[in-house]
C-alpha positions as CSV (number, residue, x, y, z in Angstrom):
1,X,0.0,0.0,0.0
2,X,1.4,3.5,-1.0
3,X,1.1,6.4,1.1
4,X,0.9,10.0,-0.3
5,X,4.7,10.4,-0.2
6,X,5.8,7.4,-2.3
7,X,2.6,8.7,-4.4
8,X,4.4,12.1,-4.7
9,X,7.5,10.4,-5.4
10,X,6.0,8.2,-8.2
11,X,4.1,11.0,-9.5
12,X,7.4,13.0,-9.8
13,X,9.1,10.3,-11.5
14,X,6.9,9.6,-14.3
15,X,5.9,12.9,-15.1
16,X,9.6,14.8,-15.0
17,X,7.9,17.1,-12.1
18,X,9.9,18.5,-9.3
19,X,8.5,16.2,-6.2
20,X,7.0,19.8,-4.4
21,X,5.0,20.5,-7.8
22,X,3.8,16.8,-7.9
23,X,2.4,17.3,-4.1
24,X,0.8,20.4,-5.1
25,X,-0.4,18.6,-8.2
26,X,-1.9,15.9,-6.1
27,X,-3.4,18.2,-3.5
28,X,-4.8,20.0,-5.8
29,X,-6.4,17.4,-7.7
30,X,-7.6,16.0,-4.3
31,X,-9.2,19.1,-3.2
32,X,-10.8,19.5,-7.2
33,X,-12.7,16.0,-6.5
34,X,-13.3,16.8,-2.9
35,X,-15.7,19.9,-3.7
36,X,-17.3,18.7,-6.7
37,X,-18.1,15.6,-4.6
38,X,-19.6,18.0,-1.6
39,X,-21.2,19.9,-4.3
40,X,-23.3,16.5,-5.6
41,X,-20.9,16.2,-8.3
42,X,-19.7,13.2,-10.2
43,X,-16.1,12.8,-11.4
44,X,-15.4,10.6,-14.4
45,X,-11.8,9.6,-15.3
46,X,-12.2,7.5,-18.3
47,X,-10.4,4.5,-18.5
48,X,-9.5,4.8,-14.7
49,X,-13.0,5.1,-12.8
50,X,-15.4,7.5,-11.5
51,X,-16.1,8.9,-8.4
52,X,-20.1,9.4,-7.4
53,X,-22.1,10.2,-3.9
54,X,-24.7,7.8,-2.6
55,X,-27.1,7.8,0.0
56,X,-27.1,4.7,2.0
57,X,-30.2,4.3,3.7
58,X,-31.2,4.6,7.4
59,X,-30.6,0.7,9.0
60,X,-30.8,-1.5,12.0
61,X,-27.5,-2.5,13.6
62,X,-25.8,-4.6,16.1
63,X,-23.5,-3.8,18.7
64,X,-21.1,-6.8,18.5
65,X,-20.0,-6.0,22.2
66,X,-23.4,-5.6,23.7
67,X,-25.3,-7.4,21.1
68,X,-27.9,-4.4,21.5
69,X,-30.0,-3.4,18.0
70,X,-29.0,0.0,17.7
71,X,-30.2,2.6,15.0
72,X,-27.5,3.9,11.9
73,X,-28.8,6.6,11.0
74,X,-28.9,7.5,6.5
75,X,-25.9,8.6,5.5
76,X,-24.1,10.2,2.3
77,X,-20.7,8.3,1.1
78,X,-18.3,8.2,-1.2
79,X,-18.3,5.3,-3.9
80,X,-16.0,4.4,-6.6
81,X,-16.4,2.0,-9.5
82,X,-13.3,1.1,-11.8
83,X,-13.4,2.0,-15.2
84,X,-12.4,-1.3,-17.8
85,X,-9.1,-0.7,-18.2
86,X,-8.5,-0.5,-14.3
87,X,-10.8,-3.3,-13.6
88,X,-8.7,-6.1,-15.4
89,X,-5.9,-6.0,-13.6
């Protein structure tokens, strides 16, 4: 699993970018997908995936500690489905 560094540094590598311009890069692109998401947006990257909201419905839960039914309240969260080419590997 890579963290944001070694995605900084990889970014930086393969695009010939100085490794502070990749963060900003990545930050940037990071906040971009952030508001549109907040906004009610939907980001599309073809060929790599796309980014939606959904709202996941109010539900009855257990507590595994207690084993009491508690209530989860309906909530809004982030989903991602791979595009094809990402999905094959």
């Amino acid at each position: 699993m890579a963290n944001k560094s070694e995605l900084i540094n990889s970014i930086a590598d393969k695009s010939g970018l100085s490794k502070a311009d990749s963060k900003k890069a990545l930050d940037a692109f990071i906040a971009s997908v952030s508001e549109e998401l907040k906004a009610g947006g939907k980001i599309a990257l073809v060929g790599f995936g796309t980014f939606s909201i959904t709202q996941k419905a109010a539900r009855k839960g257990v507590n595994p500690r207690t084993k009491a039914v508690i209530n989860i309240p309906a909530k809004k969260v982030v989903k991602f489905k791979a595009g094809a080419e990402l999905g094959e590997l």
